[in-house]
Backbone bond lengths (Angstrom), bond angles and torsions (degrees), N, CA, C in turn:
res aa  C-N    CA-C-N  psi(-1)  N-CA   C-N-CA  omega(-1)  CA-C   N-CA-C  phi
1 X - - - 1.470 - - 1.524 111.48 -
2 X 1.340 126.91 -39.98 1.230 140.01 -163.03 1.938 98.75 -84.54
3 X 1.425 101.86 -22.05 1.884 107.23 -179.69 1.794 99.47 -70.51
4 X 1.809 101.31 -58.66 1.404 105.52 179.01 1.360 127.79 -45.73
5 X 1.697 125.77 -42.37 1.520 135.69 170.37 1.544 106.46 -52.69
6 X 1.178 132.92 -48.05 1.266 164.29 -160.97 1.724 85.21 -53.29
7 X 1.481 110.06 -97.63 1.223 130.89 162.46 1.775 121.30 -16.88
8 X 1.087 98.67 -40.63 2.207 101.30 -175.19 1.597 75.64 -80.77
9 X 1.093 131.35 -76.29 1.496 126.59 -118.38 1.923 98.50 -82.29
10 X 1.201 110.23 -29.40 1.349 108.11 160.90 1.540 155.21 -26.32
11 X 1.199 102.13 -63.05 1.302 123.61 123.40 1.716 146.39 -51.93
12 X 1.308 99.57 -25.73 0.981 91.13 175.88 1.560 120.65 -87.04
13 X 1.377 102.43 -3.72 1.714 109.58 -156.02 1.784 74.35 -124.78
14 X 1.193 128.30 0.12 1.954 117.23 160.58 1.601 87.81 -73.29
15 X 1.655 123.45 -73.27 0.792 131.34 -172.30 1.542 126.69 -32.67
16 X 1.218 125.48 -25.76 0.921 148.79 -161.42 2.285 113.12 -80.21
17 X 1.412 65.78 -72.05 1.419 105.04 162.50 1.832 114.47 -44.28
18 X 1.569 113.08 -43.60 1.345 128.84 -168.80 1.595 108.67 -73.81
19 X 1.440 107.20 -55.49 1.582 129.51 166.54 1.559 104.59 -45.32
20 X 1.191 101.91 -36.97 2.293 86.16 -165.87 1.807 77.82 -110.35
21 X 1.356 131.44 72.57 1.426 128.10 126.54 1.349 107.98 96.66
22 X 1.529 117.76 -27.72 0.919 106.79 -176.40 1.566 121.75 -91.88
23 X 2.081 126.72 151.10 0.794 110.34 -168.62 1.426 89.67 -148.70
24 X 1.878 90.71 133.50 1.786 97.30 177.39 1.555 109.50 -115.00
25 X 1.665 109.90 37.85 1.896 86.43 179.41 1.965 94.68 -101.93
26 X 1.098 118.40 -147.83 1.246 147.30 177.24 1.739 115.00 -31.42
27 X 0.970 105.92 -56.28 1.941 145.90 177.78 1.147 111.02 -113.41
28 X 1.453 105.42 122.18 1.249 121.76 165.58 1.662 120.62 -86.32
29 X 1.019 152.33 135.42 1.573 148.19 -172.54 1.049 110.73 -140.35
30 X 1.582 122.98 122.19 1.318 125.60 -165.73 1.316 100.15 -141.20
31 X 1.848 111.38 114.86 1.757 107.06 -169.61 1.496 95.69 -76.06
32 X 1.716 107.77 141.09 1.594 102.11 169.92 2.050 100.32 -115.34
33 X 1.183 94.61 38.65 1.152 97.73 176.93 1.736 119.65 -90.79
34 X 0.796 100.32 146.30 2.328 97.94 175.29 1.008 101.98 -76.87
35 X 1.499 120.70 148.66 1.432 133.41 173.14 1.381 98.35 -68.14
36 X 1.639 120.13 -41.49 1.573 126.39 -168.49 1.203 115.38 -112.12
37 X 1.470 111.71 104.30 1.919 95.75 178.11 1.111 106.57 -142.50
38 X 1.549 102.99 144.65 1.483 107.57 -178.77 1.252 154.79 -131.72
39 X 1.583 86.50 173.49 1.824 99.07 -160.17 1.020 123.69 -45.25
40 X 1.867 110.09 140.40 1.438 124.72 -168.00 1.341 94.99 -142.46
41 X 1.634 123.40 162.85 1.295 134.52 -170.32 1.541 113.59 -55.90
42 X 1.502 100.74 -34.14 1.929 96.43 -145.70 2.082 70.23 -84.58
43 X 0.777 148.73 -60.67 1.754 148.76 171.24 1.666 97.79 112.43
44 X 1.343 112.98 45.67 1.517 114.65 169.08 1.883 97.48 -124.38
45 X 1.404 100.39 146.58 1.369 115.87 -169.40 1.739 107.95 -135.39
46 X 1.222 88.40 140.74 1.516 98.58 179.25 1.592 119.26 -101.98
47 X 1.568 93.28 115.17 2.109 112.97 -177.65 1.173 87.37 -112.83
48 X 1.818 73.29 118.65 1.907 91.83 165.66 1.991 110.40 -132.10
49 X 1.121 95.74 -167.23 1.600 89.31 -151.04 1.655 91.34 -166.01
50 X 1.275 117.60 133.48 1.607 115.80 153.84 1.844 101.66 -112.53
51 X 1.581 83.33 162.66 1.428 91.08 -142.16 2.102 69.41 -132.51
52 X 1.399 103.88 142.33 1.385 108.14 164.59 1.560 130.96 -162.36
53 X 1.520 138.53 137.28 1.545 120.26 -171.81 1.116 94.28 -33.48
54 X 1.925 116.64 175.67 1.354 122.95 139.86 1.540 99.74 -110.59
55 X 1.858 113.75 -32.20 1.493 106.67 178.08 1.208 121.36 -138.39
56 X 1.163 114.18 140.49 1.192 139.93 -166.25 1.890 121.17 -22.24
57 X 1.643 117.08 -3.90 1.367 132.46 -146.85 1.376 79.59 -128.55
58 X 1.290 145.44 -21.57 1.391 132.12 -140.80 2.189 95.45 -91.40
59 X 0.922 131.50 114.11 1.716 135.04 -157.15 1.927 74.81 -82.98
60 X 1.578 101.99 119.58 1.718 118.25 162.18 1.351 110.69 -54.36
61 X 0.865 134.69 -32.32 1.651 138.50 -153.60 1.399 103.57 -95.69
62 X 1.389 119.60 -25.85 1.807 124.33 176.49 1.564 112.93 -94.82
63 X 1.312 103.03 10.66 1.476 94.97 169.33 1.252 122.73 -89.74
64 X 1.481 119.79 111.22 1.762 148.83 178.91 1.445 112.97 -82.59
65 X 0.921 128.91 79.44 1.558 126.04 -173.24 1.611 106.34 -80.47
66 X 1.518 139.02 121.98 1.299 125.45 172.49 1.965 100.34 -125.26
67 X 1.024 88.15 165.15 1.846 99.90 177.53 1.493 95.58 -105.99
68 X 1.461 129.85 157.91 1.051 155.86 158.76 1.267 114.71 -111.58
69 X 1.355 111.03 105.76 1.894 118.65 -176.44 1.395 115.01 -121.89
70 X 0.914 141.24 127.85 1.650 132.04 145.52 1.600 87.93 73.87
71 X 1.183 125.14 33.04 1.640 115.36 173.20 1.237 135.98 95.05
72 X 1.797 89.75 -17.76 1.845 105.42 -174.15 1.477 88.36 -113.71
73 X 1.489 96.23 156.41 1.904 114.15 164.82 1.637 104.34 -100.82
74 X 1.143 107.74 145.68 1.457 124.08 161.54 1.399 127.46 -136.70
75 X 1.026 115.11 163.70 1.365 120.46 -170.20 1.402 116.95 -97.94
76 X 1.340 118.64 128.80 1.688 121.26 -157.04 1.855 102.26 -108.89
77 X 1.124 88.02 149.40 2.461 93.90 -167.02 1.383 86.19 -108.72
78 X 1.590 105.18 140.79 1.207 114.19 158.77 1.561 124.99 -40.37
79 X 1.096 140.54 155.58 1.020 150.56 168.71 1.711 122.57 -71.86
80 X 1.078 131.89 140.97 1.743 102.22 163.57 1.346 108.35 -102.14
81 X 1.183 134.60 9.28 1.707 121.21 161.42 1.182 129.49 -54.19
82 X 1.626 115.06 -26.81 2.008 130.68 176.34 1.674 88.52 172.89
83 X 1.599 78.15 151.17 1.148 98.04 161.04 1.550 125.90 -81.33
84 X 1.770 114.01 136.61 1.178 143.10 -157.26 1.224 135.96 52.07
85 X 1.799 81.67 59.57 1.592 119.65 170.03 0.768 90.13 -118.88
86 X 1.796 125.52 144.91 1.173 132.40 157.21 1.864 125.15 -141.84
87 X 1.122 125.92 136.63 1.522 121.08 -141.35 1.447 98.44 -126.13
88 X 1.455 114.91 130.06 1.603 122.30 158.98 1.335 121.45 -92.97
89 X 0.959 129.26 153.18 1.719 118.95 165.08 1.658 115.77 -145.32
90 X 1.865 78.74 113.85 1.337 103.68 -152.83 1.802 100.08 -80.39
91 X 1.028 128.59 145.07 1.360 134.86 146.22 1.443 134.46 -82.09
92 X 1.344 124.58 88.26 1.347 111.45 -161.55 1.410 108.53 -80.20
93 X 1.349 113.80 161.63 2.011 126.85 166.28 1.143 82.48 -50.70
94 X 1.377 97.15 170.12 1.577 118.65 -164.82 1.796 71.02 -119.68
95 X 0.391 159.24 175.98 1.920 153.31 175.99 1.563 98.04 91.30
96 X 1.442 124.01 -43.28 1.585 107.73 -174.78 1.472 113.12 -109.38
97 X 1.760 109.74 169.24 1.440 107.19 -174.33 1.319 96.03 -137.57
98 X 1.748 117.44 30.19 1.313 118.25 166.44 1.359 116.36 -173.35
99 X 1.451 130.94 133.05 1.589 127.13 177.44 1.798 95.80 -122.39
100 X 1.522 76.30 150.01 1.995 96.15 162.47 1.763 105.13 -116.93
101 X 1.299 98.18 137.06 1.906 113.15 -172.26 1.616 88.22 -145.18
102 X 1.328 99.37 170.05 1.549 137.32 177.03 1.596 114.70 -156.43
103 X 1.540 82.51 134.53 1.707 78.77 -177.08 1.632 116.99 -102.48
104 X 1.517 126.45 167.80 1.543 119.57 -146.34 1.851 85.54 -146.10
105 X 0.953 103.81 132.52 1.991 124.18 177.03 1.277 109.40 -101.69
106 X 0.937 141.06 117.16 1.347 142.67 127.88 0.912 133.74 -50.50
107 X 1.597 162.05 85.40 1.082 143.00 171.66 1.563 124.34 -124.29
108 X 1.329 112.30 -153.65 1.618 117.30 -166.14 1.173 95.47 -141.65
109 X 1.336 119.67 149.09 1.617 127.97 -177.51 0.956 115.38 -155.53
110 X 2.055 117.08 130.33 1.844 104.55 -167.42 1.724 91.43 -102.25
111 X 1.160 112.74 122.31 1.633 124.45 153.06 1.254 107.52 -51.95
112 X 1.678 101.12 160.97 1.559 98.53 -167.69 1.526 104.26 -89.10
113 X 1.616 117.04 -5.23 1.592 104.57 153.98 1.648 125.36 -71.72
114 X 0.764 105.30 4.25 1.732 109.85 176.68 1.146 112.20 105.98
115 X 0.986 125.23 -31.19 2.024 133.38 174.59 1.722 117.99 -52.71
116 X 1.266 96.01 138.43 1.534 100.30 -168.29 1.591 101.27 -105.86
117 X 1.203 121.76 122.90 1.771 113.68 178.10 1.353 103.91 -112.68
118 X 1.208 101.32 178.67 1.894 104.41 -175.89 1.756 81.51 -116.87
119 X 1.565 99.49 140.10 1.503 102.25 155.44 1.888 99.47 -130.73
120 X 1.543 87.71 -147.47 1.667 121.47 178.11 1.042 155.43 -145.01
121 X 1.058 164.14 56.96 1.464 169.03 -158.20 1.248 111.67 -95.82
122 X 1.567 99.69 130.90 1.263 133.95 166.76 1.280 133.71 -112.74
123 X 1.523 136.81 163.14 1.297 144.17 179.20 1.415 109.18 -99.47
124 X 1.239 112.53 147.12 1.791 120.86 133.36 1.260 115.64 0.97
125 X 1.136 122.17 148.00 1.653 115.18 150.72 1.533 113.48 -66.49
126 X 0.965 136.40 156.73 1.465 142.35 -178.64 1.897 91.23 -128.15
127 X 1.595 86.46 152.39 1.967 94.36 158.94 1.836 94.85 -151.09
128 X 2.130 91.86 154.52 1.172 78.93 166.92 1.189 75.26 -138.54
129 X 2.079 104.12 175.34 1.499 124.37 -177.51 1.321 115.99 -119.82
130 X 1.123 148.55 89.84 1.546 124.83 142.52 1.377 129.32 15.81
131 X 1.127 119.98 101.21 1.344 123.03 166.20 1.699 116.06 -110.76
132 X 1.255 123.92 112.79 1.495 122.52 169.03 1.288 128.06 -93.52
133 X 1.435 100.35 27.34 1.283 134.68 -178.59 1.783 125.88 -52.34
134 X 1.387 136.28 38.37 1.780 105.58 -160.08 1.244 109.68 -106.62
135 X 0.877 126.56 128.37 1.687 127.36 173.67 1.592 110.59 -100.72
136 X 0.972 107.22 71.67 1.671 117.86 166.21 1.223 115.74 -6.72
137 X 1.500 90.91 -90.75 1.787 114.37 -163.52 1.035 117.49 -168.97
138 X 1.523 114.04 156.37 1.276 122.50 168.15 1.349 124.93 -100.06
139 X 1.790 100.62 123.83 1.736 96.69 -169.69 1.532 129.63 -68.15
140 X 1.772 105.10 34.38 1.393 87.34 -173.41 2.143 79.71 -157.80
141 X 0.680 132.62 -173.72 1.562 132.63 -168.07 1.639 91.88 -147.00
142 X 1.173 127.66 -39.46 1.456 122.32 177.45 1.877 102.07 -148.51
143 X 1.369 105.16 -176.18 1.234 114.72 -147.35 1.581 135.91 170.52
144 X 1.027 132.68 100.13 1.898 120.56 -142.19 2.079 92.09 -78.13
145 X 1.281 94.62 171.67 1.361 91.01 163.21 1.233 147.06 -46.03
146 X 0.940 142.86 111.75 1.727 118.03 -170.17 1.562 96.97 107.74
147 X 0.906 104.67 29.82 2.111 90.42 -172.52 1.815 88.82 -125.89
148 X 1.299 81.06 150.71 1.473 121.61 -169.41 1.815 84.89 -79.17
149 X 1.446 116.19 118.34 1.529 122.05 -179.94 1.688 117.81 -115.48
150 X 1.062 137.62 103.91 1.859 121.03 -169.68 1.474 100.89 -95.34
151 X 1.034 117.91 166.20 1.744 137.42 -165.13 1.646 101.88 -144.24
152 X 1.068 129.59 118.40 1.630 128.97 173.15 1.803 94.84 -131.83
153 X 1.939 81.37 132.84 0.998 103.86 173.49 1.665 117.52 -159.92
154 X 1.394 124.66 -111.65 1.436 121.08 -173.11 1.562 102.12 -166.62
155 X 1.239 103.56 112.01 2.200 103.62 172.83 1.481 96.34 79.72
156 X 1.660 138.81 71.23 0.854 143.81 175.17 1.654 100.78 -93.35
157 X 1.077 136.65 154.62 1.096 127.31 145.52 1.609 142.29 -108.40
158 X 1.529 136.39 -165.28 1.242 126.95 -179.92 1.376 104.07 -103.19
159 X 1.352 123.89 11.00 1.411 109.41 159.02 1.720 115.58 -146.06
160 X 1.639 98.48 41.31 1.390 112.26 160.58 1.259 123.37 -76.45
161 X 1.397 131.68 147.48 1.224 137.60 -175.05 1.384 117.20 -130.16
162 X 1.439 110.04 164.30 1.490 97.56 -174.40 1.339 85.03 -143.17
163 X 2.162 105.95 145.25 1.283 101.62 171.85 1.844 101.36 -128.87
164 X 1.360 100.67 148.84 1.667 103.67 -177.02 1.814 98.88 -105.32
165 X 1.430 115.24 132.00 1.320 128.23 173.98 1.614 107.15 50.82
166 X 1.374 116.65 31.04 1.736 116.52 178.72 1.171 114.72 87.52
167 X 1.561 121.60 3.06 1.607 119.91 176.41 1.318 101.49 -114.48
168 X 1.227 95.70 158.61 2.262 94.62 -172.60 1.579 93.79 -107.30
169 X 1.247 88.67 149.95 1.562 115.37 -158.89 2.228 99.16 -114.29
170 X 1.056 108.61 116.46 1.353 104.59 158.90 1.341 127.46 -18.07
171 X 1.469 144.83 95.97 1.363 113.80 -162.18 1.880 96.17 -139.58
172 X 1.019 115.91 140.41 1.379 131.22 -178.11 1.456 122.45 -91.29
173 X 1.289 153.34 127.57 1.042 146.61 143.02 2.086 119.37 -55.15
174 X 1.099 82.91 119.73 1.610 87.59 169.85 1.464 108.68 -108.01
175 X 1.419 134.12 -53.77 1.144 124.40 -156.96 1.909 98.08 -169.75
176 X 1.583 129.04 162.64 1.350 126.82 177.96 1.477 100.94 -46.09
177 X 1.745 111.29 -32.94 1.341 96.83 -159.75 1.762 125.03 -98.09
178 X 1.495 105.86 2.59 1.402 117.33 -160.62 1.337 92.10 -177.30
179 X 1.960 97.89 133.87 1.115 116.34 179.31 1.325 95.70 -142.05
180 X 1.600 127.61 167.55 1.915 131.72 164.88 1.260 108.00 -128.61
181 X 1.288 107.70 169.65 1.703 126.02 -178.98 1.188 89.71 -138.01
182 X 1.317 110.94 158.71 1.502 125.87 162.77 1.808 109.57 -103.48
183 X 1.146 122.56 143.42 1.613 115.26 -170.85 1.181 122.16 -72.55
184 X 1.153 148.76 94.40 1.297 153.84 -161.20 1.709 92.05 -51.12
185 X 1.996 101.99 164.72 1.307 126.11 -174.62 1.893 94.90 -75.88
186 X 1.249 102.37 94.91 2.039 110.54 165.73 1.549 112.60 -135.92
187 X 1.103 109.08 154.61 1.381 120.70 -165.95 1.322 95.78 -67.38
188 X 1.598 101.64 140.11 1.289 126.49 177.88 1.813 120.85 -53.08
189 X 1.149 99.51 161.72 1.337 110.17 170.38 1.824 122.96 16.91
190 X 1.589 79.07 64.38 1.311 123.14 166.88 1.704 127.02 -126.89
191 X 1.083 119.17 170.30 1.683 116.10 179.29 1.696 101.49 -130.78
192 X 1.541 99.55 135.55 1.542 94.53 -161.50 1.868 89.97 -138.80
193 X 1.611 98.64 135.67 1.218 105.85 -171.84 1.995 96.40 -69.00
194 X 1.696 118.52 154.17 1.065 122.90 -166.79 1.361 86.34 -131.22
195 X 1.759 125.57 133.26 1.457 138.20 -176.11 1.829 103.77 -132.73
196 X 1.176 71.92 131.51 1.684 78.09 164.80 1.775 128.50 -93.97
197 X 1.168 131.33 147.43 1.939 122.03 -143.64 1.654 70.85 -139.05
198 X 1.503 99.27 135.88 1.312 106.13 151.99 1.398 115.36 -166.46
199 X 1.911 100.28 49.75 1.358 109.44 161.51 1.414 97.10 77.17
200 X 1.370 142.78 -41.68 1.551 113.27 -179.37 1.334 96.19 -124.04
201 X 0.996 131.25 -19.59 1.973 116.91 176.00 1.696 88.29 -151.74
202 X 1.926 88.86 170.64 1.090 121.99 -176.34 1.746 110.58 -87.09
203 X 1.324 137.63 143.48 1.335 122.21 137.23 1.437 119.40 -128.08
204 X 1.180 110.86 138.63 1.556 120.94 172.62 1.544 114.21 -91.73
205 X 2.033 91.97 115.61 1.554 130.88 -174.70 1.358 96.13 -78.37
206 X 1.226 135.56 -70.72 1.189 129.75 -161.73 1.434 119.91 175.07
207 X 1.290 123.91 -149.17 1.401 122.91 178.87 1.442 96.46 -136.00
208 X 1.646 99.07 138.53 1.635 98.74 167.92 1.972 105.96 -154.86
209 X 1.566 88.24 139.80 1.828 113.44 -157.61 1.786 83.69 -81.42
210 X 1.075 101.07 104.42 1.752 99.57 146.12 1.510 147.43 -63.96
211 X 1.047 119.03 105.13 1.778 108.33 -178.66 1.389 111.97 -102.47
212 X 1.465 96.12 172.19 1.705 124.17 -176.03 1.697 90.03 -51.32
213 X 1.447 103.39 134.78 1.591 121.42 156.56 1.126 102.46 -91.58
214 X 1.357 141.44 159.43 1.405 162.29 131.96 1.713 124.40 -73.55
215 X 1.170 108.59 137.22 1.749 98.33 167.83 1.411 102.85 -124.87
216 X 1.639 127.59 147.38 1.321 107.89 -154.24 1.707 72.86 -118.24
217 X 1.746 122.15 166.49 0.978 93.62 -170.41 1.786 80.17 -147.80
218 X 1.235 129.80 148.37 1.455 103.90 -161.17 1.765 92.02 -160.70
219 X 1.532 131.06 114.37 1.572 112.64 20.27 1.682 124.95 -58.00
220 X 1.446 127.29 147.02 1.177 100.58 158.82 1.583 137.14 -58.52
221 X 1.671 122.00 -6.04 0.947 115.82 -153.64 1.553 91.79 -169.33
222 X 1.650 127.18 131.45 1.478 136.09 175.48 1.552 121.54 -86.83
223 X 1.207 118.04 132.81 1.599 101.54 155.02 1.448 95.98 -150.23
224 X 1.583 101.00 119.25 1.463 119.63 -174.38 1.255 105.13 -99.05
225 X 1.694 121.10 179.17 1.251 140.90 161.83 1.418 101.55 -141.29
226 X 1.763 91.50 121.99 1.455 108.23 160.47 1.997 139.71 -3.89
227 X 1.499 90.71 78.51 1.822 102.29 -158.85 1.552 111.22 82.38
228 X 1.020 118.52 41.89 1.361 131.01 165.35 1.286 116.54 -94.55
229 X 1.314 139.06 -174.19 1.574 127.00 -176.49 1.721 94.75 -173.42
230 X 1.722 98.52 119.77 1.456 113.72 160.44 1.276 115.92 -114.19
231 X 1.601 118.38 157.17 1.308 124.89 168.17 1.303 117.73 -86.25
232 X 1.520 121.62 144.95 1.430 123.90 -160.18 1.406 108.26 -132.52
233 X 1.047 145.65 90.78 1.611 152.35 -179.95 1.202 108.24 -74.79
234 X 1.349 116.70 109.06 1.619 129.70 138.05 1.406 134.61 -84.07
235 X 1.260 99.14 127.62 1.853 95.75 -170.19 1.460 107.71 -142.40
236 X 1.283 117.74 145.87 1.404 120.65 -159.56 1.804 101.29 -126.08
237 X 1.206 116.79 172.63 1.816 117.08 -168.94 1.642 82.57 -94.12
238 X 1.030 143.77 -2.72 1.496 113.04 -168.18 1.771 93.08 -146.53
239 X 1.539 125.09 160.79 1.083 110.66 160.87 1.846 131.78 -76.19
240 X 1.078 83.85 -174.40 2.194 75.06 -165.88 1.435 93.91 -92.64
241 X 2.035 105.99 155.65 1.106 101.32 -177.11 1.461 121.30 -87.74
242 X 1.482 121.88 -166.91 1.193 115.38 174.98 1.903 114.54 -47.36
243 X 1.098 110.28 142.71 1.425 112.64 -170.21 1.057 143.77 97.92
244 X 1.822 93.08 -23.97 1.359 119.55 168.45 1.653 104.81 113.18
245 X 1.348 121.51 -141.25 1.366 132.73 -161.74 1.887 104.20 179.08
246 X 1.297 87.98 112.25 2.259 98.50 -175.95 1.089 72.27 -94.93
247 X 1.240 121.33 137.58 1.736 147.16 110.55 1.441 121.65 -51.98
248 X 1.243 125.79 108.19 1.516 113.69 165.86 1.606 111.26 -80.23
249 X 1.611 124.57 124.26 1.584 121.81 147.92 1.289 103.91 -128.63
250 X 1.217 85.30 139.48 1.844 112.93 176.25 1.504 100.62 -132.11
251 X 1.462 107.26 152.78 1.385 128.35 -164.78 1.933 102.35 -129.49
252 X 1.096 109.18 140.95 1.128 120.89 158.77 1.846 129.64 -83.80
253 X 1.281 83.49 2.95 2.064 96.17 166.75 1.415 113.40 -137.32
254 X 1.597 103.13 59.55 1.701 90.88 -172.92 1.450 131.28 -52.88
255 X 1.559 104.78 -27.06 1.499 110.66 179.41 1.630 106.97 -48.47
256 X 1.558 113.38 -50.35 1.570 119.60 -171.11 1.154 110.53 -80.50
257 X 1.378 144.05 -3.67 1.576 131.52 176.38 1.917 101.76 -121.96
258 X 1.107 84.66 130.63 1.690 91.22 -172.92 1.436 102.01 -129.54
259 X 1.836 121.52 100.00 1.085 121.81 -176.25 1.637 123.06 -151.68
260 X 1.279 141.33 111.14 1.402 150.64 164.39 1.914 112.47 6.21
261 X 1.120 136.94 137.82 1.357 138.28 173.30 1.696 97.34 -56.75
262 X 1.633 131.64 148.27 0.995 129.52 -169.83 1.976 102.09 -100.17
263 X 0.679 101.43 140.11 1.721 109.29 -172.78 1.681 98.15 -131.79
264 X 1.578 119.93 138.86 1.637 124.40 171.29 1.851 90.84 -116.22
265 X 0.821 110.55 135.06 1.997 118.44 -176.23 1.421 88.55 -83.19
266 X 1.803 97.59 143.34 1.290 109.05 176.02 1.609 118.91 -46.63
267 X 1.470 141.85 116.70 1.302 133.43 176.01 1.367 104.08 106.01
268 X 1.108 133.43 -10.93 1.829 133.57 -173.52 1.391 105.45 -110.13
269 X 0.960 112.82 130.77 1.793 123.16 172.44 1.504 105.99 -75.85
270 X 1.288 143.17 -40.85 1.237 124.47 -163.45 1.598 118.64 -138.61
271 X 1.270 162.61 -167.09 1.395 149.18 -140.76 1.552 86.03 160.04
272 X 1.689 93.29 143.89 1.537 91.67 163.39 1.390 97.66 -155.84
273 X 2.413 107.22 147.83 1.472 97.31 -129.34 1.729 70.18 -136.48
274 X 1.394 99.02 142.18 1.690 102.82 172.63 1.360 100.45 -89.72
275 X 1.727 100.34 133.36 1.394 115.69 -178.76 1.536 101.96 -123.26
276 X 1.520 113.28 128.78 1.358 131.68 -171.41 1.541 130.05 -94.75
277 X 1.034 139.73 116.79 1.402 108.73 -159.16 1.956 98.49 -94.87
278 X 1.113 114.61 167.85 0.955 144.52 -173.53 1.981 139.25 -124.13
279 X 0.875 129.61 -136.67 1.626 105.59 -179.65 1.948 107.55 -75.39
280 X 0.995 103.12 176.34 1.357 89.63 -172.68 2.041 107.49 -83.50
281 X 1.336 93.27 162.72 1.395 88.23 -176.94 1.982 114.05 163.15
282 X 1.073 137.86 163.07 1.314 124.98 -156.48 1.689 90.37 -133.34
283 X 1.112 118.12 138.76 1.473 131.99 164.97 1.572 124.65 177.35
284 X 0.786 128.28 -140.00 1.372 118.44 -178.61 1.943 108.88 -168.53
285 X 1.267 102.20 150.09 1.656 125.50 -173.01 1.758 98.36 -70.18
286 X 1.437 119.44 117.42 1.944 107.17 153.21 1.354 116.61 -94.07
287 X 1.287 122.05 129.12 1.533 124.83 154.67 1.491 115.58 -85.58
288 X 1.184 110.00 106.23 1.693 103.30 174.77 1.577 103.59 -123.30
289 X 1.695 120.58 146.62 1.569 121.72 153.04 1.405 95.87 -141.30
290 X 1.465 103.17 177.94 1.456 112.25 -174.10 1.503 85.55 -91.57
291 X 1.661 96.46 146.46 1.235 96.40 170.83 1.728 104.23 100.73
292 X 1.500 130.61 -64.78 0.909 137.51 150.63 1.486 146.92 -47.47
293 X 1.369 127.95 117.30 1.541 133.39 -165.49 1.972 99.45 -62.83
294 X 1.448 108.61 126.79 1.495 98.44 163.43 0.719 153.76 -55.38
295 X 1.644 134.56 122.50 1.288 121.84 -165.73 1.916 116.71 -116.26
296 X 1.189 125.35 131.54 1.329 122.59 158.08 1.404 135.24 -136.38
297 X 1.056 108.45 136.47 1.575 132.12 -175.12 1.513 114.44 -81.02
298 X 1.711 109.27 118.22 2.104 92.22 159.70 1.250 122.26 -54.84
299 X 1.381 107.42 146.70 1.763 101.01 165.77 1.677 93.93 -132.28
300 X 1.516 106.82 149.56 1.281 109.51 166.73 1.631 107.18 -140.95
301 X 1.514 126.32 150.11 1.559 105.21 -175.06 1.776 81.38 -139.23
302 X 1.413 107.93 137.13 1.318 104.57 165.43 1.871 136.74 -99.34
């Protein structure tokens, strides 16, 4: 019983072994082709392959390397980068944006009785994909929070996304060829890798250095009377993103400042917020965000 187990599982775990790349007959075949490569006008692609003995009997000079594509075999030319490389150049349908092939050996082999036989070796199936993928660049290398960011590239879509340092960033479609993000709230004066998301893979746009935002906040400075009411302008260097933009201010005299949560409307740089005074008392307004340099205002109410 223990001979029979022996026997199934043998094979099955050669087999095994054969499927994930590896190969122990005669010829070794190793696709050096990309799973993803990409699209160009003329729509011919280059499959290549190293090709190598595995034993010592196998005659160098009879090795026939062909690809198997779309049903037909062809015959693959050495390469001139090194020897036992060898390169096809495939023409794809203009209709597809992906083929599966396997490649097929020919060779000659001297037995240790002296006789030369013809065998064969083959690969895996292989696939590759089309990608019309390019992400150029980013039109800006750094950028404070809140800033309007563009990306040019090629085959963008309307529900691509872009994330800076692992946080997702507001990002707009403009056109296949150019899209923006606005820079999400991350600590300053840092450099944060920028990826592009589009639901089935990642691509890496670039790198971009974040700086200190400012909020300008104007009057610089309050002096109320008891149920009185001033106007208070907040304004930021960039417009707010989708959703808008919270301002945090907090006061160290809450009894004496009596005023609404600060909100910037999606697309508007600045808001202006009636501030009330309250019992009398002296302190001052904080503006803080992440990402943003602190800001504070006197307040006095009499």
């Amino acid at each position: 019983m223990k001979t029979f187990r022996f026997l199934i599982t043998f094979p099955l775990l050669a087999c095994a072994a054969f499927l994930a790349g590896c190969n122990y007959g005669d010829v070794r075949i190793d696709n050096l082709t990309s799973s993803t490569l990409s699209e160009n006008p003329s729509n011919i692609y280059t499959l290549v392959a190293r090709i190598s003995p595995n034993t010592a009997g196998v005659i160098p000079d009879s090795i026939r390397p062909h690809i198997v594509i779309d049903g037909e075999t062809y015959p693959m030319r050495p390469s001139r980068l090194r020897e036992g490389i060898y390169e096809y150049e495939y023409r794809l349908p203009a209709d597809r944006i992906d083929a599966k092939y396997y490649f097929l050996v020919k060779y000659d082999i001297e037995m240790r009785s002296g006789f030369v036989k013809q065998r064969e070796e083959f690969s895996p199936v292989q696939q590759f994909k089309l990608s019309n993928r390019y992400s150029y660049t980013l039109d800006v290398t750094r950028a404070p929070v809140g800033a309007k960011v563009g990306v040019v590239g090629r085959g963008f879509k309307s529900g691509d996304s872009i994330m800076v340092g692992g946080y997702p960033a507001p990002t707009s479609f403009n056109s296949p060829n150019s899209l923006h993000f606005h820079v999400p709230s991350l600590e300053p004066g840092q450099s944060y890798p920028v990826t592009l998301i589009d639901g089935d893979s990642e691509l890496p746009v670039g790198s971009l250095r974040v700086d200190s935002a400012r909020i300008s906040v104007s009057p610089a400075s309050l002096s109320l009377r008891r149920g009185s009411r001033s106007m208070v302008v907040f304004s930021t260097q960039s417009p707010a993103p989708s959703g808008g933009l919270f301002i945090d201010v907090t006061t160290d005299i809450p009894n004496s400042v009596i005023m609404p949560e600060v909100w910037i409307s999606e697309g508007q740089r600045s808001v202006s917020i009636p501030v009330e005074g309250g019992d009398p008392g002296s302190g001052s307004l904080y503006i803080e965000m992440e990402g943003y340099e602190r800001v504070s205002i006197p307040v006095s109410v009499r």
